[in-house]
PyMOL CGO cylinders between C-alpha atoms (Angstrom):
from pymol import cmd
from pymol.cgo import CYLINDER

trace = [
    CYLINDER, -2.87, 7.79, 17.36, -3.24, 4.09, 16.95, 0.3, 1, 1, 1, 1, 1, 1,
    CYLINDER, -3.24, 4.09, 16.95, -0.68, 1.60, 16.93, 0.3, 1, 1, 1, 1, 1, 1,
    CYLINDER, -0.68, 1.60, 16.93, -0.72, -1.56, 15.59, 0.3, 1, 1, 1, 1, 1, 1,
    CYLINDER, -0.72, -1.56, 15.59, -1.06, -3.14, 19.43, 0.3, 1, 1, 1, 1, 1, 1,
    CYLINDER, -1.06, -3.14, 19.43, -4.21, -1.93, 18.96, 0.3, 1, 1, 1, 1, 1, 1,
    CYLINDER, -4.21, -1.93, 18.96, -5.53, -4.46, 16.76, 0.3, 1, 1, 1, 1, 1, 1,
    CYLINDER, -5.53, -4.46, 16.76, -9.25, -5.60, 17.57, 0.3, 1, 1, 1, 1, 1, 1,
    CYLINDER, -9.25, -5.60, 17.57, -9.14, -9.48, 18.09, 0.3, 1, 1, 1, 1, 1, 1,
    CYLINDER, -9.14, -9.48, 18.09, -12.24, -10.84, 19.72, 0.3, 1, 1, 1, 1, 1, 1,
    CYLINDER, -12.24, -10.84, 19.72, -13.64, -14.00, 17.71, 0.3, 1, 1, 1, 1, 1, 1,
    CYLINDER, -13.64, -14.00, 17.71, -12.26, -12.94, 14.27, 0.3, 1, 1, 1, 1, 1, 1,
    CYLINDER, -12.26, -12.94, 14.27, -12.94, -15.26, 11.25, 0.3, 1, 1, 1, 1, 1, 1,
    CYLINDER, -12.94, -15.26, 11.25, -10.23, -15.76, 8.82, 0.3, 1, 1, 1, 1, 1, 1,
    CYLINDER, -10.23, -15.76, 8.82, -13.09, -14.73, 6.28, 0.3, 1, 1, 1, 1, 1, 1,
    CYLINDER, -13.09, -14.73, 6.28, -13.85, -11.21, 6.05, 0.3, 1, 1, 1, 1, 1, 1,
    CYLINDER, -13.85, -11.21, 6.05, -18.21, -10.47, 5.06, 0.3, 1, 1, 1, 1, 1, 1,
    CYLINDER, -18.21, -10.47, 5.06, -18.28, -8.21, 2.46, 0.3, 1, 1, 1, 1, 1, 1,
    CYLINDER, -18.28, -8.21, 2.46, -20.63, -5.98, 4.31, 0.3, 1, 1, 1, 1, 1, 1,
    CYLINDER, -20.63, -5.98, 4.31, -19.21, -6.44, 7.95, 0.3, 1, 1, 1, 1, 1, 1,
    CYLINDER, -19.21, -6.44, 7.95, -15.49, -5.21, 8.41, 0.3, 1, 1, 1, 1, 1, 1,
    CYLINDER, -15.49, -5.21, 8.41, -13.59, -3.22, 10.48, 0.3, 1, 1, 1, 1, 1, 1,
    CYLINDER, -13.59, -3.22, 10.48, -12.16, -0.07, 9.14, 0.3, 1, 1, 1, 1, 1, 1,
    CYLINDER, -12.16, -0.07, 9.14, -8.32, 0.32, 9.17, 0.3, 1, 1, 1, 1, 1, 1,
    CYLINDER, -8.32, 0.32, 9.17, -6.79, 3.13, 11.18, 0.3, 1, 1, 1, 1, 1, 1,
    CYLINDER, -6.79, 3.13, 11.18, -7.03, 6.48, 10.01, 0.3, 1, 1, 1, 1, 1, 1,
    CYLINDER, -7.03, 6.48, 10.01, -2.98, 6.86, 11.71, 0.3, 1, 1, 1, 1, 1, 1,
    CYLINDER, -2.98, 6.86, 11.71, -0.75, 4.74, 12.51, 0.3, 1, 1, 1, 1, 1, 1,
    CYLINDER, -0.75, 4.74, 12.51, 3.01, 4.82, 14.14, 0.3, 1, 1, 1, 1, 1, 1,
    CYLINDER, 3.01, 4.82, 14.14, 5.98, 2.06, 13.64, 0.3, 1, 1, 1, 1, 1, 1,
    CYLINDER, 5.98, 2.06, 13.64, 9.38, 2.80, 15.06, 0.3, 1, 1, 1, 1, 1, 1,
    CYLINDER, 9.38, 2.80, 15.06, 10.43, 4.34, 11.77, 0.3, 1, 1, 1, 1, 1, 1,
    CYLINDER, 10.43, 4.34, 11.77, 7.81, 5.67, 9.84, 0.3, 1, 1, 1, 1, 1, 1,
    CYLINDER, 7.81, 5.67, 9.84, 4.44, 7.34, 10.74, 0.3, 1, 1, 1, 1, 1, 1,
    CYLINDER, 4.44, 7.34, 10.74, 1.55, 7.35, 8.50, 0.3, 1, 1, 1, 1, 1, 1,
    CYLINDER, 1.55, 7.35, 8.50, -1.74, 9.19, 7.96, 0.3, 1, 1, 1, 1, 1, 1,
    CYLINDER, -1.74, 9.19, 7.96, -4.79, 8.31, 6.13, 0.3, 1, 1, 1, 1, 1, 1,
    CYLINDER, -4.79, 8.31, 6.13, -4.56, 10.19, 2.42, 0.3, 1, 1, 1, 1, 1, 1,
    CYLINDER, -4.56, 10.19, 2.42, -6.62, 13.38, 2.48, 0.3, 1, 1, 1, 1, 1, 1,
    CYLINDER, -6.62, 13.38, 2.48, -7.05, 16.00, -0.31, 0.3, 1, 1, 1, 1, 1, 1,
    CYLINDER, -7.05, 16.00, -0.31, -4.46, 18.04, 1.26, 0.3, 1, 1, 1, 1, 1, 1,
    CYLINDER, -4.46, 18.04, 1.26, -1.75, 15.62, 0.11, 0.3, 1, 1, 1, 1, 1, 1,
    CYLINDER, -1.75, 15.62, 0.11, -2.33, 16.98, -2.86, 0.3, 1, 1, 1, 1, 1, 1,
    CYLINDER, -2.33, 16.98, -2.86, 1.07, 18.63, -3.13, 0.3, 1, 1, 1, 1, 1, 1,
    CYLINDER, 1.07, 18.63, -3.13, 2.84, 16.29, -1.55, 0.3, 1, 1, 1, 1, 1, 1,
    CYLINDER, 2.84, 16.29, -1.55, 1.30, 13.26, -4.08, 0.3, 1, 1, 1, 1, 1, 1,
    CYLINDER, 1.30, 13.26, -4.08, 2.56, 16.05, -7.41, 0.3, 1, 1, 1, 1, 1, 1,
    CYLINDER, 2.56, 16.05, -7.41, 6.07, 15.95, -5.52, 0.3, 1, 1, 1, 1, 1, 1,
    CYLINDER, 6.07, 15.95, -5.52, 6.39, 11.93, -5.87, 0.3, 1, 1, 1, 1, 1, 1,
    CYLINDER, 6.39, 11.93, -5.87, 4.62, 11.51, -9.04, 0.3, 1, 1, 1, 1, 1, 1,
    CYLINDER, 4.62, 11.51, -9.04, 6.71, 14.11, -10.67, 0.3, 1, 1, 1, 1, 1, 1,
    CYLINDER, 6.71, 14.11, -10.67, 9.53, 12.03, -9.43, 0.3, 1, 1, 1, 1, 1, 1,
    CYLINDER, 9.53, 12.03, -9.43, 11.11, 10.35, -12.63, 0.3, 1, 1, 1, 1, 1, 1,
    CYLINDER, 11.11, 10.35, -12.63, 13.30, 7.50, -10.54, 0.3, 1, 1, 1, 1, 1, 1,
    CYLINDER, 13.30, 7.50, -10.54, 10.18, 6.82, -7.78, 0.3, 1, 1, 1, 1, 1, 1,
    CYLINDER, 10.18, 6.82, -7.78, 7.92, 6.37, -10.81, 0.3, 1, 1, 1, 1, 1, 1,
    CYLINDER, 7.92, 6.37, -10.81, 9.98, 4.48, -12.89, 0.3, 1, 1, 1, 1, 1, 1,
    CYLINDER, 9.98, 4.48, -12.89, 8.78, 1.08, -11.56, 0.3, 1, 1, 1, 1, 1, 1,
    CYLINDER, 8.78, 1.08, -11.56, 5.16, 2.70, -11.14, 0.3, 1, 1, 1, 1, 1, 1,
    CYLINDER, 5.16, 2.70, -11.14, 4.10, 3.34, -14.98, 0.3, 1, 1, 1, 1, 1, 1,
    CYLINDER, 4.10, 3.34, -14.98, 6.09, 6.89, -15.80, 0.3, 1, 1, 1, 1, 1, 1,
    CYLINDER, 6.09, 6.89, -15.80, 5.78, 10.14, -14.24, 0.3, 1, 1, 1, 1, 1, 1,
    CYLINDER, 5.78, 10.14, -14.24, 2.25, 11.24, -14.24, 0.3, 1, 1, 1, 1, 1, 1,
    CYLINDER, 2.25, 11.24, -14.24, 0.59, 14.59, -14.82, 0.3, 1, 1, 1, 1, 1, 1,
    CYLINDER, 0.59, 14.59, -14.82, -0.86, 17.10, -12.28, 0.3, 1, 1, 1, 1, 1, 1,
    CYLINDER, -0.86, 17.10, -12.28, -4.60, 16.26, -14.06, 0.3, 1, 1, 1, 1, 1, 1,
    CYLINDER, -4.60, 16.26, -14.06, -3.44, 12.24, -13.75, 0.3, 1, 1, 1, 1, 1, 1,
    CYLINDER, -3.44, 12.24, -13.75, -2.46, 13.12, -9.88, 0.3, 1, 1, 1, 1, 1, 1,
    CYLINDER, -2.46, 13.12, -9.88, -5.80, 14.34, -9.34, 0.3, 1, 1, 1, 1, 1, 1,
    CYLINDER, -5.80, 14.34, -9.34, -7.41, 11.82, -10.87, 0.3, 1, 1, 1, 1, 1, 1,
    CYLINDER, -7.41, 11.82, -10.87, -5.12, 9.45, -8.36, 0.3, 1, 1, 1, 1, 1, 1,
    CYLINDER, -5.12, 9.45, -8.36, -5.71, 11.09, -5.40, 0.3, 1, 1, 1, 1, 1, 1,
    CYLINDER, -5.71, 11.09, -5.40, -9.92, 11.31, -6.22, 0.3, 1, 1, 1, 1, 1, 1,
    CYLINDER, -9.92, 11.31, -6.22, -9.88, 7.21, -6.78, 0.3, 1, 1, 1, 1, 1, 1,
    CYLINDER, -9.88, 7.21, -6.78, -7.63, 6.46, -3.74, 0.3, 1, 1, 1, 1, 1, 1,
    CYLINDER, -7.63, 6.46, -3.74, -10.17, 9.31, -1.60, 0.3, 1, 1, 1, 1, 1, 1,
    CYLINDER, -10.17, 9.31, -1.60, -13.20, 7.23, -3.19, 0.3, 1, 1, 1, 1, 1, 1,
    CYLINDER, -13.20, 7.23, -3.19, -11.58, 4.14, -1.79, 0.3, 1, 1, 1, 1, 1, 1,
    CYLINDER, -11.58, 4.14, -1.79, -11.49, 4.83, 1.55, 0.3, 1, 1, 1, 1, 1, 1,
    CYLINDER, -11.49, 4.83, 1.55, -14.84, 5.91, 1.82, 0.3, 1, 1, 1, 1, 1, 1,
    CYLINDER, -14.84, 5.91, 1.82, -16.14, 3.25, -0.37, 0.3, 1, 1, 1, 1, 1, 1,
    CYLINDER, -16.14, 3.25, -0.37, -14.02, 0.30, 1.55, 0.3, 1, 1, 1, 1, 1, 1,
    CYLINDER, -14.02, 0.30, 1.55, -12.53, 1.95, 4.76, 0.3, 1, 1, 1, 1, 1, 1,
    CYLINDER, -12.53, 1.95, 4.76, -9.08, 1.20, 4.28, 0.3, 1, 1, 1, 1, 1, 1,
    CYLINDER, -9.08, 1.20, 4.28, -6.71, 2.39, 1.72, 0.3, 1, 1, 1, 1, 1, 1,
    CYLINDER, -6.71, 2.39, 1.72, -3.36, 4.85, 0.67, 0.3, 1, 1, 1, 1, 1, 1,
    CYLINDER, -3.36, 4.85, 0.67, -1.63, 6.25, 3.79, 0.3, 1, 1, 1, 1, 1, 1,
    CYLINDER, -1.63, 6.25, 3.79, 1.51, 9.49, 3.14, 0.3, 1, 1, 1, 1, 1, 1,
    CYLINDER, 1.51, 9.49, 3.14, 4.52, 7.86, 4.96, 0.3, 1, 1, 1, 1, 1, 1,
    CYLINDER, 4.52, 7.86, 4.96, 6.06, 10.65, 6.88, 0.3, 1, 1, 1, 1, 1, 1,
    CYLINDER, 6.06, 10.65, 6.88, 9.47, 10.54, 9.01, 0.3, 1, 1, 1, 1, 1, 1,
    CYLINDER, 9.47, 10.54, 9.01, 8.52, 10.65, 12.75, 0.3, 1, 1, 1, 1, 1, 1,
    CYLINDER, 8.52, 10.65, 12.75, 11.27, 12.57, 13.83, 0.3, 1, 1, 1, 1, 1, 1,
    CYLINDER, 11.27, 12.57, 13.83, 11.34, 15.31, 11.39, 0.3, 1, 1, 1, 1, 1, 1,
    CYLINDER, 11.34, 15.31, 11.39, 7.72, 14.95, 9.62, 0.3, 1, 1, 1, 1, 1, 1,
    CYLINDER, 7.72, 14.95, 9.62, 8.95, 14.87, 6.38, 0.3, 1, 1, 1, 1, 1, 1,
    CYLINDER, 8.95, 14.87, 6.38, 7.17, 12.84, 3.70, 0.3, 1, 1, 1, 1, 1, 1,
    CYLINDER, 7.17, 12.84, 3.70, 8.53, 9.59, 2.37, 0.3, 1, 1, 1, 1, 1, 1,
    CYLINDER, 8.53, 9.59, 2.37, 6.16, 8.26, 0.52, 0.3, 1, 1, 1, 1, 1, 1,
    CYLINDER, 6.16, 8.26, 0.52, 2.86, 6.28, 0.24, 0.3, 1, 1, 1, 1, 1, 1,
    CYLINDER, 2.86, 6.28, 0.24, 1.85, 2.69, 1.16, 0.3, 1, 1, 1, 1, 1, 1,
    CYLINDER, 1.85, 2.69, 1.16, -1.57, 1.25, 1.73, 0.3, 1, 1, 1, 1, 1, 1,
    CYLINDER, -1.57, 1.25, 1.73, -3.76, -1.50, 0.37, 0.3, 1, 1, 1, 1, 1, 1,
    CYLINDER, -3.76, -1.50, 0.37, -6.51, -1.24, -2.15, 0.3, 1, 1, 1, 1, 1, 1,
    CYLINDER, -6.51, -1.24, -2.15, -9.31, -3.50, -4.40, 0.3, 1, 1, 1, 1, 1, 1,
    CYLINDER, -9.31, -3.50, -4.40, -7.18, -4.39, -7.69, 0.3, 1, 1, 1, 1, 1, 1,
    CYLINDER, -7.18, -4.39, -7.69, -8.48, -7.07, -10.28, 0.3, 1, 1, 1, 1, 1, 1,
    CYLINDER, -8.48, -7.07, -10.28, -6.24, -9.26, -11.73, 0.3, 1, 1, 1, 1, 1, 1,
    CYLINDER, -6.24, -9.26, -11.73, -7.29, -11.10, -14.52, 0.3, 1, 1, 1, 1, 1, 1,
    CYLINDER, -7.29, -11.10, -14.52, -10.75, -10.65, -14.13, 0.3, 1, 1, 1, 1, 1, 1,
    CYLINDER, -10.75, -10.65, -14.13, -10.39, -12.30, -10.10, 0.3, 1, 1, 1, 1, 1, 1,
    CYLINDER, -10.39, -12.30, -10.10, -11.42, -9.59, -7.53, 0.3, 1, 1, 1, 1, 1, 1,
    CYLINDER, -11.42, -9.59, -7.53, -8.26, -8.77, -5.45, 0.3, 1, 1, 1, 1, 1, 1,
    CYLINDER, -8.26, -8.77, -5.45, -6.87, -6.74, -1.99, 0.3, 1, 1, 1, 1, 1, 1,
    CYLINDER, -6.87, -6.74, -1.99, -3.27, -4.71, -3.10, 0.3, 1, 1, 1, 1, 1, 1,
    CYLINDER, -3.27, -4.71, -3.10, -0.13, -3.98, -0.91, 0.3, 1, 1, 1, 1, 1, 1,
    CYLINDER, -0.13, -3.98, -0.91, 1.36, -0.93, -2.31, 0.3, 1, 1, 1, 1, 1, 1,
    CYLINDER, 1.36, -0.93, -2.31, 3.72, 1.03, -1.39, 0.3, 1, 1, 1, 1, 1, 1,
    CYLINDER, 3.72, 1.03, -1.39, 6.64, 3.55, -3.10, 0.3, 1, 1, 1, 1, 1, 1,
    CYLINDER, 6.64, 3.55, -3.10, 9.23, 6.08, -1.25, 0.3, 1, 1, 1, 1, 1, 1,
    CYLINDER, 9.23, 6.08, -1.25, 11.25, 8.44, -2.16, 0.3, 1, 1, 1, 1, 1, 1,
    CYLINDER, 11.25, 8.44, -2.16, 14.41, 7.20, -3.99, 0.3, 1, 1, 1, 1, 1, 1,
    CYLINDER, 14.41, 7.20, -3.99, 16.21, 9.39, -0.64, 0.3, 1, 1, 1, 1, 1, 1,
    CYLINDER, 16.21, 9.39, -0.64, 14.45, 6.39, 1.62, 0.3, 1, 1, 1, 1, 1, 1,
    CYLINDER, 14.45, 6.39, 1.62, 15.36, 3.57, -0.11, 0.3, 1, 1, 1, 1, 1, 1,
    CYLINDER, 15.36, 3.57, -0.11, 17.94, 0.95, 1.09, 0.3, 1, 1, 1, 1, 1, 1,
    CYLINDER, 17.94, 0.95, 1.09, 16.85, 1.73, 4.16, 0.3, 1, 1, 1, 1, 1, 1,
    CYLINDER, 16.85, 1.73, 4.16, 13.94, -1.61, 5.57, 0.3, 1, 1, 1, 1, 1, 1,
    CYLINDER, 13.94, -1.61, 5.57, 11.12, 1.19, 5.46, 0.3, 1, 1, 1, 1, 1, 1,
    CYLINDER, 11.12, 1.19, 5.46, 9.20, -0.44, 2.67, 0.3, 1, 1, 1, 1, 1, 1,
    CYLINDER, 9.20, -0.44, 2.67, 9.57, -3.66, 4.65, 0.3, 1, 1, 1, 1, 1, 1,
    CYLINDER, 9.57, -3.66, 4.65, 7.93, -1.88, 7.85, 0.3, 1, 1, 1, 1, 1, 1,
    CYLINDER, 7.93, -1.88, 7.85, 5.30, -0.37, 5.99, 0.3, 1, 1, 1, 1, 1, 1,
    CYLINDER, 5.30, -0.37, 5.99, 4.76, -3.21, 3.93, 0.3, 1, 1, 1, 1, 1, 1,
    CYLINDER, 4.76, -3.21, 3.93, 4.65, -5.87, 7.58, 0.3, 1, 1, 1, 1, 1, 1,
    CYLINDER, 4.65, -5.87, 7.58, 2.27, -3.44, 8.84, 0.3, 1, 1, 1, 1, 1, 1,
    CYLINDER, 2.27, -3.44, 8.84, -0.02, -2.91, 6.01, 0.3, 1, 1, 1, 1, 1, 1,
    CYLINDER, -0.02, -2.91, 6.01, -0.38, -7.35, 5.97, 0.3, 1, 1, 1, 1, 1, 1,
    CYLINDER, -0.38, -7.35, 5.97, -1.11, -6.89, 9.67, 0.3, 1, 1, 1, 1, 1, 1,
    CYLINDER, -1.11, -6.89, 9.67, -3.31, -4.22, 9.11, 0.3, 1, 1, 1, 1, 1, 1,
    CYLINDER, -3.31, -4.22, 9.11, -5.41, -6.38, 5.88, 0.3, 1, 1, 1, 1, 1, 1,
    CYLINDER, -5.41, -6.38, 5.88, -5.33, -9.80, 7.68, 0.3, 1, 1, 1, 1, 1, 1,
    CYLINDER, -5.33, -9.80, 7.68, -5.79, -8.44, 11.68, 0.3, 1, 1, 1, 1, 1, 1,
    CYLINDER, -5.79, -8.44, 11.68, -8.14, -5.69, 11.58, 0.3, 1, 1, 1, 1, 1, 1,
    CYLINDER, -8.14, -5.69, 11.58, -10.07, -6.16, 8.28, 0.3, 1, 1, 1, 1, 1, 1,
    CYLINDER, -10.07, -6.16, 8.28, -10.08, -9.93, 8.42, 0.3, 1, 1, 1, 1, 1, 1,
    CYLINDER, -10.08, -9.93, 8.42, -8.84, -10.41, 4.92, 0.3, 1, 1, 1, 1, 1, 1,
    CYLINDER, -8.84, -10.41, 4.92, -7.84, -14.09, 3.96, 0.3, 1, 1, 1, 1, 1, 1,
    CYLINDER, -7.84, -14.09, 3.96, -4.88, -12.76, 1.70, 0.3, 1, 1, 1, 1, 1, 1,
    CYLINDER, -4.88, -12.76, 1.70, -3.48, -10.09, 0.08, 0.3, 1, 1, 1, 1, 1, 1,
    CYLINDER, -3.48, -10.09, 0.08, -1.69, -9.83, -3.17, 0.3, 1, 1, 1, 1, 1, 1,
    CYLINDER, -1.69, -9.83, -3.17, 1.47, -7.43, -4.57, 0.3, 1, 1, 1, 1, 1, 1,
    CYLINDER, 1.47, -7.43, -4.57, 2.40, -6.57, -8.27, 0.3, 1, 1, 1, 1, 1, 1,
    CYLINDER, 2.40, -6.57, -8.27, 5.81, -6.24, -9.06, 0.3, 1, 1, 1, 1, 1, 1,
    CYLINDER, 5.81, -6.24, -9.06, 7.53, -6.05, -11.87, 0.3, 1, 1, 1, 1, 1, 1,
    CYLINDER, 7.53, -6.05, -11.87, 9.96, -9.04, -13.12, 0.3, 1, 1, 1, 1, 1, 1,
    CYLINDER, 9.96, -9.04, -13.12, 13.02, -6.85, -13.16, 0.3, 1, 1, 1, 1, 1, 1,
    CYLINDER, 13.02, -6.85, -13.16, 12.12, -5.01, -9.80, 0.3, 1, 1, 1, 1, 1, 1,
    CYLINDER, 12.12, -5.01, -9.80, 14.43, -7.50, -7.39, 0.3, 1, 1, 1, 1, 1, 1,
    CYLINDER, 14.43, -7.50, -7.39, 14.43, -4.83, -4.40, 0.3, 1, 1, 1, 1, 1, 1,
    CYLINDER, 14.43, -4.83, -4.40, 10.47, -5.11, -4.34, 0.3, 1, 1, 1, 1, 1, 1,
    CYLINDER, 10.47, -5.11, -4.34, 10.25, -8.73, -4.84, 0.3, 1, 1, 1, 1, 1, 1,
    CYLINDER, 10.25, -8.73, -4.84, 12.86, -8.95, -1.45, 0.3, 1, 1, 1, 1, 1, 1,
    CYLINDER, 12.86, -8.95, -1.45, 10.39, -6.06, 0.04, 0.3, 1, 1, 1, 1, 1, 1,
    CYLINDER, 10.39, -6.06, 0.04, 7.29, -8.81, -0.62, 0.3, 1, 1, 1, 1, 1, 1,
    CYLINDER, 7.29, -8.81, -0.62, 9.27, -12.13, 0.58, 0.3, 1, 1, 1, 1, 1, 1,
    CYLINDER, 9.27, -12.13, 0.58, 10.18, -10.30, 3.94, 0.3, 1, 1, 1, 1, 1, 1,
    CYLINDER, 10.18, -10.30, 3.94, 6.76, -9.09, 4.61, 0.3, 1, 1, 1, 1, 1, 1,
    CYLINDER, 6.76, -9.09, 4.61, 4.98, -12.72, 4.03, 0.3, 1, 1, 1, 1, 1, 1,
    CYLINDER, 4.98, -12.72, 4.03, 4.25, -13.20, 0.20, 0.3, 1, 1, 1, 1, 1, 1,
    CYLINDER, 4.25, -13.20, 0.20, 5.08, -15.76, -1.86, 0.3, 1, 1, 1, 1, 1, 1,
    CYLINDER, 5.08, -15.76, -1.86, 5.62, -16.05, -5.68, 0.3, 1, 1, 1, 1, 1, 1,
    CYLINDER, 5.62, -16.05, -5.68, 1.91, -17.15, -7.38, 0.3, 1, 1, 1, 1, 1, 1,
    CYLINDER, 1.91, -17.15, -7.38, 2.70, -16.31, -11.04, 0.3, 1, 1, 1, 1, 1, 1,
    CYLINDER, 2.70, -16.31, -11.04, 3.11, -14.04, -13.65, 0.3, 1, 1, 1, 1, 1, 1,
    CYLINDER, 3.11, -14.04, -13.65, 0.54, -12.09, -15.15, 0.3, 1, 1, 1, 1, 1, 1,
    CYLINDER, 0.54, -12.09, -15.15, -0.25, -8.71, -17.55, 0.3, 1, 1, 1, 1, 1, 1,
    CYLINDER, -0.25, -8.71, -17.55, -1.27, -5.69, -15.58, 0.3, 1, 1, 1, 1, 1, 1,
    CYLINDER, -1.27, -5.69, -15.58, -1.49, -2.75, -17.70, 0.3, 1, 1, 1, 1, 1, 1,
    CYLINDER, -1.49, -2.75, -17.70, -0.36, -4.41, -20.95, 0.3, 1, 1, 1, 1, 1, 1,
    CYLINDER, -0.36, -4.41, -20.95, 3.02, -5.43, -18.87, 0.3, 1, 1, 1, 1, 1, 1,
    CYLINDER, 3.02, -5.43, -18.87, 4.68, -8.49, -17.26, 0.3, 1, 1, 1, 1, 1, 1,
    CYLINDER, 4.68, -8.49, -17.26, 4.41, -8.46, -13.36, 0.3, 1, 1, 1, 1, 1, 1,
    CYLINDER, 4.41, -8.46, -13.36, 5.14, -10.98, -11.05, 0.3, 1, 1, 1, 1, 1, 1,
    CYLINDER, 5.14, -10.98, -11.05, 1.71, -11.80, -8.64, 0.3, 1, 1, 1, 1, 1, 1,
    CYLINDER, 1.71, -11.80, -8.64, 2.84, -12.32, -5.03, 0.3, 1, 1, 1, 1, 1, 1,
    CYLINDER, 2.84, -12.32, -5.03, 0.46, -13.64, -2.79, 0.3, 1, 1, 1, 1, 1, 1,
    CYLINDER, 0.46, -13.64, -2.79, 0.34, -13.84, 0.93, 0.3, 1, 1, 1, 1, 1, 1,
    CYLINDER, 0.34, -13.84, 0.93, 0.09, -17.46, 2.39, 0.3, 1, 1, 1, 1, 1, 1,
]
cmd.load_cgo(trace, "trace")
């Protein structure tokens, strides 16, 4: 597996080509939480967490098994398409799922746009893992795909996210609709 110490660092520019870029790592391990590139057979494991009434709340509503399909076929697309995307969060020690996390292309008011997202399991939360996944993901989107920043959508009444985003290096930019709802645009500097 790869760790983050593996990030490639010869010569980067703080300006990513559109056509030249590294891929992110299919794997990767933090102290805490061990993740693994989404595949089709997180299938099940995706209906567990979108079925998941608290975990979604924040996240548009529980979805349906056709609108979990539909999620994991986009987020598959995505890493094909762009080489980097969703990762399942699982517990190291006992291999049970947490949640997702990953970054993906988002447009926000028209403006073409690289996403930190992330959501656990309302078990994990309170604990600093969406700040670990959330650290690593920004390392991950500015170290090994060279992207100049990286944005977050949260939304106004979401204060343990917006403390997630200010520990991980993002700033307040401004509000914005996403989805026909108020969300706070976080930026990283």
């Amino acid at each position: 597996m790869e760790t983050l110490m593996d990030v490639p660092s010869a010569g980067r520019s703080t300006v990513a080509p559109a056509d030249a870029r590294e891929s992110a790592p299919a794997t990767f391990v933090l102290r805490r939480v061990t993740a693994e590139r989404l595949t089709d057979a997180h299938h099940i494991m995706l209906r567990r967490m979108d079925a998941n009434a608290r975990m979604m709340e924040s996240l548009g509503g529980v979805r349906t098994p056709a609108q979990t399909r539909a999620y994991l076929e986009r987020n598959l697309t995505h890493w094909d398409r762009h080489g980097f995307g969703i990762w399942i969060l699982r517990d190291p020690a006992t291999g049970r799922v947490m949640g997702r996390g990953g970054l993906r292309h988002l447009e926000v008011e028209g403006a073409p746009e690289v996403e930190l997202v992330y959501a656990l399991l309302p078990e994990f939360w309170g604990l600093g893992l969406a700040t670990d996944v959330a650290r690593a993901c920004v390392t991950i989107g500015r170290e090994w795909l060279g992207l100049p920043s990286l944005v977050a959508l949260t939304r106004p009444d979401n204060i343990a996210s917006q403390r997630v985003l200010l520990k991980s290096a993002f700033v307040v930019e401004r509000e914005v609709l996403h989805q026909a709802n108020p969300h706070l645009l976080f930026r990283t500097d």
